[in-house]
C-alpha positions in Angstrom: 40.1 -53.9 -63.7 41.8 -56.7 -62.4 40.0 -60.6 -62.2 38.7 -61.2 -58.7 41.4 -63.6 -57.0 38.7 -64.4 -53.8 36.6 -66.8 -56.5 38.6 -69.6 -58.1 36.9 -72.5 -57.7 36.0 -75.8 -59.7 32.5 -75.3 -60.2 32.0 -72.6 -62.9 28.8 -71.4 -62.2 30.3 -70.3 -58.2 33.0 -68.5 -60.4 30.3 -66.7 -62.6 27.8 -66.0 -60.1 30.8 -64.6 -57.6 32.2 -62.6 -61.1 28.6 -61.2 -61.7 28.3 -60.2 -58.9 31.3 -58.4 -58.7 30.8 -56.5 -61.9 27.2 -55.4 -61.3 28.9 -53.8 -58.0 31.4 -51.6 -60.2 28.1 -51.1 -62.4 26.7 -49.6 -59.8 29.5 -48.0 -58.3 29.7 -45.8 -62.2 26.5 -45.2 -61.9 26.6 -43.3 -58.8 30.0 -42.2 -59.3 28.8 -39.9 -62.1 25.4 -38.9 -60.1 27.7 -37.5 -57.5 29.9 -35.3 -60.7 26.4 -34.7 -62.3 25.1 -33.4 -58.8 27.5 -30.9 -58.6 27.6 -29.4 -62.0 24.2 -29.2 -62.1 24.4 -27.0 -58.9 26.9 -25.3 -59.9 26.0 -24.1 -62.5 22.4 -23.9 -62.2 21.8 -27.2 -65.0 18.0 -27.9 -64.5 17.5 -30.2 -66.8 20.7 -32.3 -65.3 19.7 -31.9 -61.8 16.2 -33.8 -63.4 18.4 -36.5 -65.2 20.7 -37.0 -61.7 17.3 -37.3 -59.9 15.8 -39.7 -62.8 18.9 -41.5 -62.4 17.4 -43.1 -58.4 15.8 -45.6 -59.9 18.4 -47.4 -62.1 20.3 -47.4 -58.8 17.9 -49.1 -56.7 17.0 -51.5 -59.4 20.8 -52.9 -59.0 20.4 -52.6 -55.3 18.3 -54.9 -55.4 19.3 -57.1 -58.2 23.1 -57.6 -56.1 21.0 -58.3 -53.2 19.4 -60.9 -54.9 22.4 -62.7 -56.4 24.6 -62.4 -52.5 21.2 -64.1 -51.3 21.0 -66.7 -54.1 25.2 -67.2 -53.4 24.7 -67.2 -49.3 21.6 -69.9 -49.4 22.9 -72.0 -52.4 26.9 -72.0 -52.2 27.1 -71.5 -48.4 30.7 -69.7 -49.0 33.1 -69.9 -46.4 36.4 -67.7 -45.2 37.6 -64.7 -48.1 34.3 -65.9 -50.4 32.3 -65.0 -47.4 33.8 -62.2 -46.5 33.2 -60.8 -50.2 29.5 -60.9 -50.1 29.1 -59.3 -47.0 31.8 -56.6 -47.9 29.8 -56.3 -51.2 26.5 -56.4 -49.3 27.6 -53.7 -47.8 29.0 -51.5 -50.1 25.5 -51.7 -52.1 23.9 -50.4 -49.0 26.4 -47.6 -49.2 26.3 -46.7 -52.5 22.6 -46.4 -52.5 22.6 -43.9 -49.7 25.2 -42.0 -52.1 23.1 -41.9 -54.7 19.9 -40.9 -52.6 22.4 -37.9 -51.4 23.3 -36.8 -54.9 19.4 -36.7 -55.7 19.3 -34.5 -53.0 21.9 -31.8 -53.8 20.0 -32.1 -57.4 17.3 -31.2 -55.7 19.1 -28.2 -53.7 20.4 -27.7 -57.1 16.7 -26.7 -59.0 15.5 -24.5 -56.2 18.8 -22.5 -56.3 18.1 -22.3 -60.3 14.2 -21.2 -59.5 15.1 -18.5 -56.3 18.2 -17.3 -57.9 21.8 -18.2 -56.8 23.4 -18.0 -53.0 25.1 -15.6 -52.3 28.3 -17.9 -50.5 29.0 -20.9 -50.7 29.8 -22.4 -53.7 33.4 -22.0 -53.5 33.1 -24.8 -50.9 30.5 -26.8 -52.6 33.4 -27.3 -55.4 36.4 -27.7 -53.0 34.3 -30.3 -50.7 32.4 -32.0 -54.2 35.6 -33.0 -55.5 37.3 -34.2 -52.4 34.5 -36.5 -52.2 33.9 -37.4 -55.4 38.1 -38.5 -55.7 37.0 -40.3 -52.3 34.6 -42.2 -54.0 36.6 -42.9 -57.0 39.4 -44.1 -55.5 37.1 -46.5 -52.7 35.7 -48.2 -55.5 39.1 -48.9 -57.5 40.3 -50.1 -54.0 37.2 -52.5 -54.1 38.0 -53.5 -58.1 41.8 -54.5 -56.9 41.5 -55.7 -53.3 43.7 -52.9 -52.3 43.9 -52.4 -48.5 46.5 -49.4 -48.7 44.1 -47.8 -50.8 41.2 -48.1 -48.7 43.2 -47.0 -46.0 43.9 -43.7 -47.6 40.1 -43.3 -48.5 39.2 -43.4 -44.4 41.9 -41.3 -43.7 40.6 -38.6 -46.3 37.4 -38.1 -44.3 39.0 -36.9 -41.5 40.1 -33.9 -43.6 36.6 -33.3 -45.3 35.2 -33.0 -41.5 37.2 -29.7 -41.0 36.7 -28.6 -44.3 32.9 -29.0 -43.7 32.7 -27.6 -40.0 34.6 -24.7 -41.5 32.0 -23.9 -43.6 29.1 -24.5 -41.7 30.7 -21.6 -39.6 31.3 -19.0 -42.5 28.1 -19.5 -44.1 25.9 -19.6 -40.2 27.6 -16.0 -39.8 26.6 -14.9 -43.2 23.0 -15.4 -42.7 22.9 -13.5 -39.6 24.7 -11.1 -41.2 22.1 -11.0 -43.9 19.0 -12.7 -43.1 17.6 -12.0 -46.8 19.6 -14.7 -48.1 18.5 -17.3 -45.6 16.6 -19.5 -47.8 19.5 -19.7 -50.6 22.2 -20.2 -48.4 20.1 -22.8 -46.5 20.0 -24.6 -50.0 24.0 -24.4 -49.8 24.3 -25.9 -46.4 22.1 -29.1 -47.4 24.0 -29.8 -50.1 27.4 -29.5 -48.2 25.7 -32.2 -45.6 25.1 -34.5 -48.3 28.6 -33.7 -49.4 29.8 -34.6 -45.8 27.8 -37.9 -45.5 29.3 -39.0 -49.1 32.1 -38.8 -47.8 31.1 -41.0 -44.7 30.0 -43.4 -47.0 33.0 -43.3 -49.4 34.9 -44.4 -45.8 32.5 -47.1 -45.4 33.3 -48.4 -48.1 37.2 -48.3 -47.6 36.5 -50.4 -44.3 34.8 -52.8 -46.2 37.7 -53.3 -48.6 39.7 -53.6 -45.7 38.0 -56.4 -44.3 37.5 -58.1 -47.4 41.5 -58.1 -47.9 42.6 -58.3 -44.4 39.6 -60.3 -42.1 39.4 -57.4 -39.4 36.9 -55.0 -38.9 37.9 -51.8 -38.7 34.5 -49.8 -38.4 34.3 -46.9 -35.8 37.7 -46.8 -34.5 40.5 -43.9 -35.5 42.9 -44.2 -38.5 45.4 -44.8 -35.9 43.9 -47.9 -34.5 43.4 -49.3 -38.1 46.8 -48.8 -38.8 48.1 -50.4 -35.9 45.4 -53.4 -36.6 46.5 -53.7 -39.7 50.4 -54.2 -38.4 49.3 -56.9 -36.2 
């Protein structure tokens, strides 16, 4: 990954706390990168024993939650960083935030995950499980290696992507609504499908969340709740 250019500054321990913090970020971001991959499989193919590890997995998570909070806190009250050094613990700030809520919806799609192994599979579903999982998951993946190399374009592309896993995941919600009153036996399994393509949905939303924090990190404007559109046309201005 490329050496944070927002943190060059003569006192060394500014540079190592601002570098810490940055690499305890992408850390974390690994970490809930593969909870989202583990997640899935574990769904998908009925893995109890890695739906338990995924699950297991929360804590480490909010132990570096905490942990960068800690360090932005020690930066904000000791340093009192001004303009892009600013702007990188907040953007940090809040991609922890985000990350977190990833991981807590990973845990729960684990935890879909072990009922479907205990009741027996769905019926439907899990055709979109997989197409929507790894939409995401590439969402994710590429946010955070926007974050690693302040890449605005990138980030871009990442809000732009969750547009498109909206209508895949209305779409589904549809299909698999009529299916159950179609057959109201498989109710309870399907129902295990539909939570796990929500907490698909809101990765997604928080994958974008993070892309607007890269872009305000690189470019000083927030683009939060407005259309890719708009962002573009900020980002021209």
């Amino acid at each position: 990954m490329d050496r944070m250019h927002f943190g060059e500054h003569s006192s060394t321990q500014f540079n190592e706390a601002l570098e810490s913090i940055r690499n305890h970020l992408m850390e974390m971001g690994g970490l809930v990168e593969k909870q989202v991959v583990d997640a899935l499989q574990a769904l998908l193919q009925a893995d109890s024993a890695l739906a338990e590890k995924v699950i297991e997995t929360e804590d480490r998570v909010d132990n570096l939650e905490i942990l960068i909070d800690e360090q932005c806190t020690k930066v904000l009250a000791l340093r009192q960083p001004a303009a892009s050094d600013l702007r990188l613990i907040i953007a940090v700030s809040k991609a922890v935030s985000d990350l977190e809520r990833i991981g807590d919806e990973s845990a729960k799609i684990a935890r879909m995950g072990l009922q479907l192994a205990e009741e027996g599979e769905s019926p439907r579903g899990y055709v979109e499980v997989r197409h929507i999982g790894n939409h995401v998951r590439n969402m994710l993946r590429d946010a955070l290696d926007a974050f690693a190399r302040f890449d605005a374009q990138k980030a871009l592309a990442v809000a732009a992507e969750d547009k498109e896993v909206d209508l895949e995941y209305r779409s589904a919600m549809r299909s698999l609504v009529t299916f159950m009153m179609e057959d109201p036996r498989a109710i309870s399994r399907v129902l295990n499908i539909i939570w796990s393509l929500r907490a698909l949905e809101r990765i997604g939303d928080h994958a974008r969340n993070i892309g607007e924090q890269v872009i305000y990190l690189v470019e000083g404007k927030d683009v939060r709740h407005i259309s890719i559109d708009e962002i573009e046309k900020k980002l021209k201005e």
